[in-house]
Every structure is written in C-alpha cells, then in structure tokens.
Jmol script that loads the backbone (N, CA, C; Angstrom):
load data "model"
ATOM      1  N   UNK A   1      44.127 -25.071  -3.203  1.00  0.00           N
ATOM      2  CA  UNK A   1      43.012 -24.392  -3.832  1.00  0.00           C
ATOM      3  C   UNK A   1      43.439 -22.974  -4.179  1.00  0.00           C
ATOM      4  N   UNK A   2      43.193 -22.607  -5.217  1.00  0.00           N
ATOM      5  CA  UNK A   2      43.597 -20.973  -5.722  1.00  0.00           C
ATOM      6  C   UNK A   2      42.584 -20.252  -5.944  1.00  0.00           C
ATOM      7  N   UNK A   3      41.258 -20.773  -5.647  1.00  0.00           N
ATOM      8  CA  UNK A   3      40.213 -19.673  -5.343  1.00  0.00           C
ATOM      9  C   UNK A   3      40.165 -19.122  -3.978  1.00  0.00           C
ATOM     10  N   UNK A   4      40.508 -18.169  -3.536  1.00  0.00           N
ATOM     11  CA  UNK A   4      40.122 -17.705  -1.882  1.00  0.00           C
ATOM     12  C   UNK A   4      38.896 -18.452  -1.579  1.00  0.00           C
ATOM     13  N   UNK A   5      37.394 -17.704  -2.229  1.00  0.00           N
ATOM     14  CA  UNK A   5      36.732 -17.904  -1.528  1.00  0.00           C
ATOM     15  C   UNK A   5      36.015 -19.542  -1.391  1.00  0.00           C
ATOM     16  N   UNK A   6      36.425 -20.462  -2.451  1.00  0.00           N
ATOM     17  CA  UNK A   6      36.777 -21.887  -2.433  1.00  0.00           C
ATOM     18  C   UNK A   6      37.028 -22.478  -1.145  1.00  0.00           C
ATOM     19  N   UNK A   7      38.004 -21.899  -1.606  1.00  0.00           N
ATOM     20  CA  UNK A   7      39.581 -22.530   0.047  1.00  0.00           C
ATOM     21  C   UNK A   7      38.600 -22.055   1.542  1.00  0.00           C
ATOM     22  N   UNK A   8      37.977 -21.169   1.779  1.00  0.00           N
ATOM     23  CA  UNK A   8      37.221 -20.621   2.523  1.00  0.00           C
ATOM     24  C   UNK A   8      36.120 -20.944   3.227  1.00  0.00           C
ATOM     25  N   UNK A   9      34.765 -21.734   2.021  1.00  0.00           N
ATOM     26  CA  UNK A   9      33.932 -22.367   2.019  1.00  0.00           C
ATOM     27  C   UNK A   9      34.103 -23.376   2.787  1.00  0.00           C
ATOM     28  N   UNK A  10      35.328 -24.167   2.025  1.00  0.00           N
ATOM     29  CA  UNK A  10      35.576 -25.539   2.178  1.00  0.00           C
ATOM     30  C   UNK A  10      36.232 -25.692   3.868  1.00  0.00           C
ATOM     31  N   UNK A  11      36.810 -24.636   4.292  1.00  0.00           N
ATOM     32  CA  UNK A  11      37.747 -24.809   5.562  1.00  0.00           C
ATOM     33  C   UNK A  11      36.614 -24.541   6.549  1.00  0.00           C
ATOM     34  N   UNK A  12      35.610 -23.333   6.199  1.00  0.00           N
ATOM     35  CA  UNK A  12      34.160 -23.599   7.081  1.00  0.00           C
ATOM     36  C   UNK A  12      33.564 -24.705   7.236  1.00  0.00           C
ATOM     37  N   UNK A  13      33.096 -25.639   6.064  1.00  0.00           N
ATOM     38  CA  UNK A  13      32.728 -26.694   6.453  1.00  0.00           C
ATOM     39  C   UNK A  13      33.617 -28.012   6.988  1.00  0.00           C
ATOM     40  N   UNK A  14      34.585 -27.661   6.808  1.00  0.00           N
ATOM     41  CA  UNK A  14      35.684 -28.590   7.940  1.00  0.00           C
ATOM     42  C   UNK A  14      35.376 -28.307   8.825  1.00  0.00           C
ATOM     43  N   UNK A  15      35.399 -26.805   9.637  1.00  0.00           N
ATOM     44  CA  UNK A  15      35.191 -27.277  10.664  1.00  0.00           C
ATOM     45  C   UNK A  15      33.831 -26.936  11.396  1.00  0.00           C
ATOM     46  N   UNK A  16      33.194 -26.823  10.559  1.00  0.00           N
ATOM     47  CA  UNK A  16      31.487 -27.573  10.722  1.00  0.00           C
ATOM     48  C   UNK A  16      31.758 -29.468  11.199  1.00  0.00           C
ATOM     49  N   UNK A  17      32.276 -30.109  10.342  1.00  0.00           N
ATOM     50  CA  UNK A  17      32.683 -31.413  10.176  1.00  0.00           C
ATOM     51  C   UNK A  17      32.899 -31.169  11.705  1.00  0.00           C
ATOM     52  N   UNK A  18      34.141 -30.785  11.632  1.00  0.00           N
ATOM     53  CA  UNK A  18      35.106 -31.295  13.099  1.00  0.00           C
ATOM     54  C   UNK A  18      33.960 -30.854  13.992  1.00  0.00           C
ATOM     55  N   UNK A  19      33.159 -30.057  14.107  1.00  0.00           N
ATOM     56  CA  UNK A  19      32.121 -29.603  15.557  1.00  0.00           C
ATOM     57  C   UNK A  19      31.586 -31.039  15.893  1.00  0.00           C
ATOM     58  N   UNK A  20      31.043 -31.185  15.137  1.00  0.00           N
ATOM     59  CA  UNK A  20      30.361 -32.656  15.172  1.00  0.00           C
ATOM     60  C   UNK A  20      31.136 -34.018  15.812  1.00  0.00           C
ATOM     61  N   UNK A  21      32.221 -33.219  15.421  1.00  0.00           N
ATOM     62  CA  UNK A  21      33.360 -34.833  16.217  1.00  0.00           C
ATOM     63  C   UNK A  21      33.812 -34.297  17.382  1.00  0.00           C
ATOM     64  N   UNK A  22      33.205 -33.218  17.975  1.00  0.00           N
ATOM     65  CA  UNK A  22      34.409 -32.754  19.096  1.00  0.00           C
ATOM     66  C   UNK A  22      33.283 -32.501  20.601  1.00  0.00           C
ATOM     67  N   UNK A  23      33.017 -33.980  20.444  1.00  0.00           N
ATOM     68  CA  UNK A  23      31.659 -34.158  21.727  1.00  0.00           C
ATOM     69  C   UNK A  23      31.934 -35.705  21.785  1.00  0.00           C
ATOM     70  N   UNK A  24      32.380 -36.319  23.006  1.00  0.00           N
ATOM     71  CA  UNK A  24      33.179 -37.385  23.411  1.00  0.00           C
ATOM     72  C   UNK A  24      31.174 -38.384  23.134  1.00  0.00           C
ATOM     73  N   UNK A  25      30.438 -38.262  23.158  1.00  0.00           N
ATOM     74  CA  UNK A  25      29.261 -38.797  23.301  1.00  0.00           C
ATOM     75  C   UNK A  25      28.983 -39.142  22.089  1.00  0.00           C
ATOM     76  N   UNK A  26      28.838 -38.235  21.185  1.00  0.00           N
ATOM     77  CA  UNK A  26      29.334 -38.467  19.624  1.00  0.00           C
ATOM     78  C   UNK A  26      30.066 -39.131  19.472  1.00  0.00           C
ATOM     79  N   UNK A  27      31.332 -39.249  19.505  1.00  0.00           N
ATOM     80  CA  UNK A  27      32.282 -39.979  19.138  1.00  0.00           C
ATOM     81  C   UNK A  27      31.701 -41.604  19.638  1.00  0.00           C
ATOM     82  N   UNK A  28      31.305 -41.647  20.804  1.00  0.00           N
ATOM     83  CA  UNK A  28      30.845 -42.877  21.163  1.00  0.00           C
ATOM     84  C   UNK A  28      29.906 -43.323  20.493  1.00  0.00           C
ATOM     85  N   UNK A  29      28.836 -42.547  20.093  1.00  0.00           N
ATOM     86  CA  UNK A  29      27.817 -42.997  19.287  1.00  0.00           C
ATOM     87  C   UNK A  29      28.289 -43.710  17.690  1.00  0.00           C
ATOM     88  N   UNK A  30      29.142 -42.705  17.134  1.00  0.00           N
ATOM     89  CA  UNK A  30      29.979 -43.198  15.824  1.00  0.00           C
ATOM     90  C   UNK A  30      30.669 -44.562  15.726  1.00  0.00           C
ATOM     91  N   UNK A  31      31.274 -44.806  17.217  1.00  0.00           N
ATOM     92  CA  UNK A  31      31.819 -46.009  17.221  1.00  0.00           C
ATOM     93  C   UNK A  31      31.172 -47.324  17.723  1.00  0.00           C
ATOM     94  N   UNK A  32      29.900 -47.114  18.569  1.00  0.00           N
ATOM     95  CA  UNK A  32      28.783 -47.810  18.556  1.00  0.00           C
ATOM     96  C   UNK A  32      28.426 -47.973  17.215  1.00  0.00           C
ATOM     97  N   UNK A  33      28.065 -47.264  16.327  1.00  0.00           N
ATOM     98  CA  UNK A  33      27.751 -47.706  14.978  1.00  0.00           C
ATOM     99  C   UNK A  33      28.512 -48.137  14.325  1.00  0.00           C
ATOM    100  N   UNK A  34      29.661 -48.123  14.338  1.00  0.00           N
ATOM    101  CA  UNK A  34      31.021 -49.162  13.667  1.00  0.00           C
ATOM    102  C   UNK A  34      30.354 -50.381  14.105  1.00  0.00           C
ATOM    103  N   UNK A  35      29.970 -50.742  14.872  1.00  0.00           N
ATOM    104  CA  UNK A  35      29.643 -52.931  15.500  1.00  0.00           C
ATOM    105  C   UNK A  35      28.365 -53.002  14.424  1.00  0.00           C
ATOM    106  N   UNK A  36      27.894 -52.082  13.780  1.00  0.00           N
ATOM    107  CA  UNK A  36      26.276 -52.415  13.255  1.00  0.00           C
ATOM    108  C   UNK A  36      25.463 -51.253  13.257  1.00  0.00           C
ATOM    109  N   UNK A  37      24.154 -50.851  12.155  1.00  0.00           N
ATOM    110  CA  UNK A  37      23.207 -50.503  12.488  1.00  0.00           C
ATOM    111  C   UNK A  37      22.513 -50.382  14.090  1.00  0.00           C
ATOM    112  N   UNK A  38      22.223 -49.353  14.616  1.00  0.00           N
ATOM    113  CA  UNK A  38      21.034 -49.595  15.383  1.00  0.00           C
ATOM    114  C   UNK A  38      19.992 -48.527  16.222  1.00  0.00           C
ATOM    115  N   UNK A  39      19.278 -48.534  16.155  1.00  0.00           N
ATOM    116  CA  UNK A  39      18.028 -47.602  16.705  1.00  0.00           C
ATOM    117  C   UNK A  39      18.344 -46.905  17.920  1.00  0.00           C
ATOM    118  N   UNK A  40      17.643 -45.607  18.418  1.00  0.00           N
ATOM    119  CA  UNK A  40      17.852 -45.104  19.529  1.00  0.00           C
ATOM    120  C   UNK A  40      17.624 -45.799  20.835  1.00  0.00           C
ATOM    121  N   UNK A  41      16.764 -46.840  20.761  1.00  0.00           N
ATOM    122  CA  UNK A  41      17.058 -47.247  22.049  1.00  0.00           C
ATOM    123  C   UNK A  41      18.560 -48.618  22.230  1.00  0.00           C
ATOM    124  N   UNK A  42      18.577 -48.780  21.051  1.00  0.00           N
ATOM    125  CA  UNK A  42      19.890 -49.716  21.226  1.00  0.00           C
ATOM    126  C   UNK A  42      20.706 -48.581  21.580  1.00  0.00           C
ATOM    127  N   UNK A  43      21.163 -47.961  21.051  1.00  0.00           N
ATOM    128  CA  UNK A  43      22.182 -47.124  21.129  1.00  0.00           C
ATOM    129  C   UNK A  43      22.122 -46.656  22.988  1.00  0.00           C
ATOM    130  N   UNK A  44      20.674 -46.119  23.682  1.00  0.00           N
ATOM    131  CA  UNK A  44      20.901 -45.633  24.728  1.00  0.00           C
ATOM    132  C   UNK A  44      21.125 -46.540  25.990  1.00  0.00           C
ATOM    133  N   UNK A  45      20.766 -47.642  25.380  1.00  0.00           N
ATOM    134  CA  UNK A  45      21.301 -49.220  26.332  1.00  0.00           C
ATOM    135  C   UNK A  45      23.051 -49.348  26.048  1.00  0.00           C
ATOM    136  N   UNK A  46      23.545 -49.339  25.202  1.00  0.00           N
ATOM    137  CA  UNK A  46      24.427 -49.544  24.736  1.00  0.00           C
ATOM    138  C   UNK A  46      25.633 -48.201  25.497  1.00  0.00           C
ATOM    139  N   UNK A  47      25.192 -47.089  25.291  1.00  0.00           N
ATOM    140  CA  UNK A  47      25.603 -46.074  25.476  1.00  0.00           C
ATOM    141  C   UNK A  47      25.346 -45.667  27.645  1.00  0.00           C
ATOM    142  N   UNK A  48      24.612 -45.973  27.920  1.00  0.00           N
ATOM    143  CA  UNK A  48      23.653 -45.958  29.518  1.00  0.00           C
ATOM    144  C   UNK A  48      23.703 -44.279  29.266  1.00  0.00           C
ATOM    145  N   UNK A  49      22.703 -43.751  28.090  1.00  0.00           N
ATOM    146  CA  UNK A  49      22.543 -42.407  28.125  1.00  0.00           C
ATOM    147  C   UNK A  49      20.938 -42.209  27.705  1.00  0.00           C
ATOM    148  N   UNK A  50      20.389 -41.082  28.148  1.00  0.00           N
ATOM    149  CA  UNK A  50      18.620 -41.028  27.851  1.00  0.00           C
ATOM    150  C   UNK A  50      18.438 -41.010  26.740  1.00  0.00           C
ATOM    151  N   UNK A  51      17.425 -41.178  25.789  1.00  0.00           N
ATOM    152  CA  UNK A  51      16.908 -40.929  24.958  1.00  0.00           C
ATOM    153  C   UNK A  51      17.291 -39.385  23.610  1.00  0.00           C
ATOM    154  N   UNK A  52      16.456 -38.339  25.076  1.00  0.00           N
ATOM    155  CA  UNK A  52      16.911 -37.250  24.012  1.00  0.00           C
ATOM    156  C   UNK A  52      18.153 -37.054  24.150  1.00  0.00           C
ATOM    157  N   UNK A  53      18.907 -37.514  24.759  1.00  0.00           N
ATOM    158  CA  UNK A  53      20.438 -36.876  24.524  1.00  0.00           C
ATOM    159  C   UNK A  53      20.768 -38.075  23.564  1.00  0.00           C
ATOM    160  N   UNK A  54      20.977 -38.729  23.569  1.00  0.00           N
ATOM    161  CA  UNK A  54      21.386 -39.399  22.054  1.00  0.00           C
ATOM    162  C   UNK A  54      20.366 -39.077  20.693  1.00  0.00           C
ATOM    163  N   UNK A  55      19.257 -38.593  21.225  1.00  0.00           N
ATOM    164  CA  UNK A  55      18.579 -38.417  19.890  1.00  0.00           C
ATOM    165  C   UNK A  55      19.382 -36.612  19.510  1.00  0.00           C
ATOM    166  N   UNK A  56      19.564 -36.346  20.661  1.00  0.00           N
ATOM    167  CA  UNK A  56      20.472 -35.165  19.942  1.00  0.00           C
ATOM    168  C   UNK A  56      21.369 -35.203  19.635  1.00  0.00           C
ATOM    169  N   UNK A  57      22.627 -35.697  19.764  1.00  0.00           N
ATOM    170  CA  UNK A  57      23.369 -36.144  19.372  1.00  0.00           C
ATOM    171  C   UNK A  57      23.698 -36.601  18.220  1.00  0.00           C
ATOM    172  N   UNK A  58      22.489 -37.811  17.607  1.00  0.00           N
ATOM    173  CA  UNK A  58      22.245 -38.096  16.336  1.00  0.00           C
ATOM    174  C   UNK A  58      21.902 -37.202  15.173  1.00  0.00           C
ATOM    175  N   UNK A  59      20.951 -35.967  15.719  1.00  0.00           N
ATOM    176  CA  UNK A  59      20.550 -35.114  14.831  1.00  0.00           C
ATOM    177  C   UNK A  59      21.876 -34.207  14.241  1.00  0.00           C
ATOM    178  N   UNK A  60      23.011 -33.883  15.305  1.00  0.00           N
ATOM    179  CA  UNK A  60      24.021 -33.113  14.874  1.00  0.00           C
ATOM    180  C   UNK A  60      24.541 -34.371  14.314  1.00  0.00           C
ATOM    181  N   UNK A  61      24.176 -35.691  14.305  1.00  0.00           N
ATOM    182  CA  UNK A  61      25.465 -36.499  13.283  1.00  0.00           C
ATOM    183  C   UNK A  61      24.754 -36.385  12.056  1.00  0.00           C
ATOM    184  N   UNK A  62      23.657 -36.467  12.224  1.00  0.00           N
ATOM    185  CA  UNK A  62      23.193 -36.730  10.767  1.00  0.00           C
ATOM    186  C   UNK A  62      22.821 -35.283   9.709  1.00  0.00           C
ATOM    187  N   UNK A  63      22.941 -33.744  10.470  1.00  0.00           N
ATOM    188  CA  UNK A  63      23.088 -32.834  10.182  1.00  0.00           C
ATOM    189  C   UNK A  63      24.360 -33.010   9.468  1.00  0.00           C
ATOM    190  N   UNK A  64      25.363 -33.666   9.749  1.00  0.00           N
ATOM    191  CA  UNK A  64      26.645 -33.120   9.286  1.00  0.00           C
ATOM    192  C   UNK A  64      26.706 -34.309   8.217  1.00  0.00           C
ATOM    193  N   UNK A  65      26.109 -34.885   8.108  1.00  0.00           N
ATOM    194  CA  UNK A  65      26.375 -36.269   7.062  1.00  0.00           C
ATOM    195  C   UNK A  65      27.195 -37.212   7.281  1.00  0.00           C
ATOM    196  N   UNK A  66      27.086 -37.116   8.898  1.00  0.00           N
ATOM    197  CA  UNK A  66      28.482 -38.806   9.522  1.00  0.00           C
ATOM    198  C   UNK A  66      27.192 -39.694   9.629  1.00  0.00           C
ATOM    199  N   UNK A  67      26.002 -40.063   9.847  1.00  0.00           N
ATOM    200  CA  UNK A  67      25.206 -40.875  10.199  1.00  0.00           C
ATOM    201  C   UNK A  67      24.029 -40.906   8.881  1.00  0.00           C
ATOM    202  N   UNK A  68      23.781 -42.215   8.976  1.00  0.00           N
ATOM    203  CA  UNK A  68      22.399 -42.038   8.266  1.00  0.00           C
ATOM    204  C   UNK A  68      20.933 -42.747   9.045  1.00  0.00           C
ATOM    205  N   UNK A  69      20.229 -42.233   8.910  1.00  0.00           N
ATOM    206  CA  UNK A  69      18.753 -42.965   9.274  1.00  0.00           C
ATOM    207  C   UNK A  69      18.056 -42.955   8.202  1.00  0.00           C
ATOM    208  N   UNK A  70      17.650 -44.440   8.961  1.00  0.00           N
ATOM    209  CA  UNK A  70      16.634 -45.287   7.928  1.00  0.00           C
ATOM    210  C   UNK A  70      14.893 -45.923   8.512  1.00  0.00           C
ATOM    211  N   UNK A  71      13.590 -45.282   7.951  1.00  0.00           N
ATOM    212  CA  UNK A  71      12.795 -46.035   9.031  1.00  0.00           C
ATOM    213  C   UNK A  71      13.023 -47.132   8.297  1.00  0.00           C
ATOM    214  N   UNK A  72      12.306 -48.729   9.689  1.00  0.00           N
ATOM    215  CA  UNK A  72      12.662 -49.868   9.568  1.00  0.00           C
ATOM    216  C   UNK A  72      11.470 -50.342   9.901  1.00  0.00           C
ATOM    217  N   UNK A  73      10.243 -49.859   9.503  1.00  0.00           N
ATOM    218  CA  UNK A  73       8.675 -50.580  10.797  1.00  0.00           C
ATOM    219  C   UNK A  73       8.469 -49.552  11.221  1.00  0.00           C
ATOM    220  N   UNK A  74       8.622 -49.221  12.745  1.00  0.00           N
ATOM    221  CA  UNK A  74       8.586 -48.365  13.537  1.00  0.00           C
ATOM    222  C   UNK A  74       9.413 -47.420  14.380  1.00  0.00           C
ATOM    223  N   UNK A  75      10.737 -48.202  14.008  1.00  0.00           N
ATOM    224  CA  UNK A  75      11.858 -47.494  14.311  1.00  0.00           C
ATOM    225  C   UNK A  75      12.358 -46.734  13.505  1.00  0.00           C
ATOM    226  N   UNK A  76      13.738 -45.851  13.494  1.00  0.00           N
ATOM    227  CA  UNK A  76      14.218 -45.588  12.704  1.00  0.00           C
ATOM    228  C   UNK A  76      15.854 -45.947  12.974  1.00  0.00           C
ATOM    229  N   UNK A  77      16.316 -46.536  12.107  1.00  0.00           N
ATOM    230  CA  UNK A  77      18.066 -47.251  12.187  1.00  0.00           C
ATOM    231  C   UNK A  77      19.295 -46.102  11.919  1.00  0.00           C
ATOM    232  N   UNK A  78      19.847 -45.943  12.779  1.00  0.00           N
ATOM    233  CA  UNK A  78      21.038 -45.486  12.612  1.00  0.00           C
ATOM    234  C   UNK A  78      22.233 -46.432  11.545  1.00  0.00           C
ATOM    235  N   UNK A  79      23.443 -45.609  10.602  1.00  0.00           N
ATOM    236  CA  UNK A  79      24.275 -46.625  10.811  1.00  0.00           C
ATOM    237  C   UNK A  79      25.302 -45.152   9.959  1.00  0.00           C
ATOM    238  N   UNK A  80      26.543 -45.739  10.089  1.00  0.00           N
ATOM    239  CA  UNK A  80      27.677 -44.518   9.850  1.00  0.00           C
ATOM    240  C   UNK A  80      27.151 -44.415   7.881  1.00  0.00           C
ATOM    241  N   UNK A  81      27.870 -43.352   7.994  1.00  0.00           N
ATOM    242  CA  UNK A  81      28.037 -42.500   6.198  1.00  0.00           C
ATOM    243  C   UNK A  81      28.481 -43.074   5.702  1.00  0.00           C
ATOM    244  N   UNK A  82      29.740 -43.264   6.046  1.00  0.00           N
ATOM    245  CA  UNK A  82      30.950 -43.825   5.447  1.00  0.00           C
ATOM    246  C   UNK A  82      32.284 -44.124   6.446  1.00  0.00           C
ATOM    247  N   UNK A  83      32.046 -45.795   6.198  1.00  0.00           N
ATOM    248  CA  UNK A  83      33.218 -46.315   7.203  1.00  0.00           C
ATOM    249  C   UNK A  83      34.686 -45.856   7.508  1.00  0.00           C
ATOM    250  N   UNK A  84      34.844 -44.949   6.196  1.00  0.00           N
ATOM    251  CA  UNK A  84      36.492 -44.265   6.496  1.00  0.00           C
ATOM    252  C   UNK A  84      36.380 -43.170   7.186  1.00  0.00           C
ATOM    253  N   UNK A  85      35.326 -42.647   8.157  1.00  0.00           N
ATOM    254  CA  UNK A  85      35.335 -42.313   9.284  1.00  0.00           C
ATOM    255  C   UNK A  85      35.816 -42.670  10.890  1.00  0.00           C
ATOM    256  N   UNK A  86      35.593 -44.039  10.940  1.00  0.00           N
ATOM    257  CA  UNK A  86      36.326 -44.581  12.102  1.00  0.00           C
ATOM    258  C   UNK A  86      37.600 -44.466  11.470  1.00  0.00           C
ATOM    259  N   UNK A  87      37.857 -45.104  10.637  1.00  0.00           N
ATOM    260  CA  UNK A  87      39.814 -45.109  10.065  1.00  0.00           C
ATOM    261  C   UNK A  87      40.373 -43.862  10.736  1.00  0.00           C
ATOM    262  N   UNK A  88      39.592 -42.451  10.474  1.00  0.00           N
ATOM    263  CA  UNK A  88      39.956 -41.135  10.584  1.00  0.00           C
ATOM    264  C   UNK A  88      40.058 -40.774  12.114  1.00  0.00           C
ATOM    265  N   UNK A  89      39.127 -41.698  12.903  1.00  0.00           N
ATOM    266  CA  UNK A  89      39.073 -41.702  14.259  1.00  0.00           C
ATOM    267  C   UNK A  89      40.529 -42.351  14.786  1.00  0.00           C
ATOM    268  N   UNK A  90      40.582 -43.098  14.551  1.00  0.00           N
ATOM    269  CA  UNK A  90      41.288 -44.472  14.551  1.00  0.00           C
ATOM    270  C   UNK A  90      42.824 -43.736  14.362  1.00  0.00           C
ATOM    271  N   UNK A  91      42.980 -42.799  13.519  1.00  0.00           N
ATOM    272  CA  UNK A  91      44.349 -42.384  12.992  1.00  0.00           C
ATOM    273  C   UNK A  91      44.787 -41.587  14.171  1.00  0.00           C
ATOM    274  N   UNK A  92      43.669 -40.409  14.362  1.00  0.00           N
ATOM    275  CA  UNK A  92      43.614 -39.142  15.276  1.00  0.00           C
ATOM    276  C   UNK A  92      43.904 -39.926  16.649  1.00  0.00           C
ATOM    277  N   UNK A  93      43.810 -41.017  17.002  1.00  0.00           N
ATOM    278  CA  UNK A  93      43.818 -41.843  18.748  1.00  0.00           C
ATOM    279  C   UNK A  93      45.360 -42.275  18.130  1.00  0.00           C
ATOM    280  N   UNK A  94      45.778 -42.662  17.597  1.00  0.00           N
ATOM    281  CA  UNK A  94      47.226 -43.107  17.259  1.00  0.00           C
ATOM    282  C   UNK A  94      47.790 -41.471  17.321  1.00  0.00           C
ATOM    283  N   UNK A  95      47.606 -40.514  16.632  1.00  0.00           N
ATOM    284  CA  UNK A  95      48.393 -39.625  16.682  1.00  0.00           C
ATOM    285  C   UNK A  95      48.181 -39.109  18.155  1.00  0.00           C
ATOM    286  N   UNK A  96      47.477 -39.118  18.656  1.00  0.00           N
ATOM    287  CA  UNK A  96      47.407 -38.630  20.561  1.00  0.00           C
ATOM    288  C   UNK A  96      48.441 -39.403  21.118  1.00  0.00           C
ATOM    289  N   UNK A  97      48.102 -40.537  21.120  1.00  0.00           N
ATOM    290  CA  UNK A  97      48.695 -41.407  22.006  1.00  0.00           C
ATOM    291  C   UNK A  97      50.241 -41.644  21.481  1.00  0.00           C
ATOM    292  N   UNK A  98      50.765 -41.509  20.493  1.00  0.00           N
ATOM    293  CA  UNK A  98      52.007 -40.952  20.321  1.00  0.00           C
ATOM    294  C   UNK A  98      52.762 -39.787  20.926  1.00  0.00           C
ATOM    295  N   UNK A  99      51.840 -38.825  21.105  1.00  0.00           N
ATOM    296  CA  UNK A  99      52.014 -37.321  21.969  1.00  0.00           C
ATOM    297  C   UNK A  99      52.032 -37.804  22.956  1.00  0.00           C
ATOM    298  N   UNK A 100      51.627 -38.596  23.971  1.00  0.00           N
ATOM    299  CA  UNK A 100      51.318 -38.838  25.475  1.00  0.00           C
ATOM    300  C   UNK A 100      52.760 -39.779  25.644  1.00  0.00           C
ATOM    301  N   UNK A 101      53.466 -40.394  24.490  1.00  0.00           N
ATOM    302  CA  UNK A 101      53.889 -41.364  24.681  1.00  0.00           C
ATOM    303  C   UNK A 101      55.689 -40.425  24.765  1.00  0.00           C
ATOM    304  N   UNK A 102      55.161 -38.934  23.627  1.00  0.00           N
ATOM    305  CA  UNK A 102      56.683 -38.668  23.796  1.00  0.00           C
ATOM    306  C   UNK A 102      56.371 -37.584  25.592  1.00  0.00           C
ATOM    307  N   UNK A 103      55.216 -37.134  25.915  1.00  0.00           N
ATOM    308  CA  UNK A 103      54.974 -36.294  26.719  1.00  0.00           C
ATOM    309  C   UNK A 103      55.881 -36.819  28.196  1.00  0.00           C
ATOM    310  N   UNK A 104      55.463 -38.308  28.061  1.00  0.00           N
ATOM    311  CA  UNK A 104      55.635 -39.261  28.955  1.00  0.00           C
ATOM    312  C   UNK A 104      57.256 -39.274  29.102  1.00  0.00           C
ATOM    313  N   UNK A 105      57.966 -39.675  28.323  1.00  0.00           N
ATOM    314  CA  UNK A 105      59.266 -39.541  27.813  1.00  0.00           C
ATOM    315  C   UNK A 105      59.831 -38.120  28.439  1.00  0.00           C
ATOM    316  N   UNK A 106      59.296 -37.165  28.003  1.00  0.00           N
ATOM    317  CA  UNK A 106      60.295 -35.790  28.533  1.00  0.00           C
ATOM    318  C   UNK A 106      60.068 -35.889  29.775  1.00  0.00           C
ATOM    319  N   UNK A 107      59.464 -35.941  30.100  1.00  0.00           N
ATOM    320  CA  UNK A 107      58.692 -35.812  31.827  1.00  0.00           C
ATOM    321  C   UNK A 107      59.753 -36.975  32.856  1.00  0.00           C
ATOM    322  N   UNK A 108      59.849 -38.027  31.806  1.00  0.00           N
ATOM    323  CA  UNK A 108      60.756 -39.058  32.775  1.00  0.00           C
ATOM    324  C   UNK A 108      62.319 -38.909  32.564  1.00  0.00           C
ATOM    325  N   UNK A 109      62.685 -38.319  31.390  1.00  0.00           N
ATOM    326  CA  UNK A 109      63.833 -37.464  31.454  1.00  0.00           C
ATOM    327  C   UNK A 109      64.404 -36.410  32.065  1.00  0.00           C
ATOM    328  N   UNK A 110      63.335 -35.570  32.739  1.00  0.00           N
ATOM    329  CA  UNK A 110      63.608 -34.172  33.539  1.00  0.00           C
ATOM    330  C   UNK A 110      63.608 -34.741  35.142  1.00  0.00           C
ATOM    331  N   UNK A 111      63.410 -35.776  35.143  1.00  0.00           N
ATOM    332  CA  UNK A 111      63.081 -36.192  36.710  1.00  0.00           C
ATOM    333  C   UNK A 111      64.132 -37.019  36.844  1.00  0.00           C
TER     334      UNK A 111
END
end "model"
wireframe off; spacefill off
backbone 0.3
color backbone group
C-alpha cells in the first residue's frame, strides 16, 4: 500500500480482527460453528460455558464480522462469516505446532 494513512487504517483493523481471535473461548466458539449453525444455548451445552459468557463472546464475534446471527422463531442462530476463517485457524495451528516440533528438536539436541 503507498498511502500511509491506508496502510494504517487497514493494519488497525487487523488487529481489531486479530483481538477477536485472541480469546481461546472464541476460538472455540468459531470452531463449534464450523460443525453447523447454532443458537446460544447449543453452543453453551456444547461449549459447558454460561450463557452470558458466550453471549459475550458472540457479540465481539459478530462485532468484528467472524459470525453472523440470524432470528429463527425465537431464537437467534449463530453460524461463521466466512468459512476461510477456520482454513486461517487451521494454518496458524500447523504453523505452532511446527515451532513446538523444531522447539522440541533443539531441546533434545542440547541434552
């Protein structure tokens, strides 16, 4: 990007983005919604977490535009933005566990 304040904007709301992913409960919730749609109380059965803490949770997902809700009757349905979000999850756990894998490696070399 060769506008500063472009490049700027855009790197704020990255890591606006990333806030949202950097709460292990979240992340669970995101990948609970990878299997399907489903409502806050699926999710807090699913999850063995209360109510408002997944309903908060949800509000920072759907603040950031990883989640959407839908009413359905009387509920209202969770389900992801856009599926190349887990992929992105999915990449970031491969690139860790590569680190752990060389971490593992030096550690059994020095010993």
């Amino acid at each position: 990007m060769h506008n500063p304040q472009l490049a700027e904007e855009v790197t704020r709301l990255h890591a606006d983005f990333c806030f949202a992913l950097a709460d292990a409960r979240r992340l669970l919730i995101l990948y609970a919604l990878d299997a399907g749609p489903k409502n806050v109380t699926e999710l807090t059965k699913t999850l063995a977490a209360t109510q408002p803490t997944i309903s908060r949770h949800l509000k920072i997902l759907r603040e950031r535009g990883l989640v959407t809700a839908t009413r359905e009757g009387t509920s209202v349905v969770y389900r992801l933005a856009d599926r190349r979000l887990i992929e992105a999850l999915d990449l970031l756990r491969a690139v860790m566990r590569d680190q752990w894998v060389r971490k593992a490696e030096l550690m059994d070399s020095e010993s």
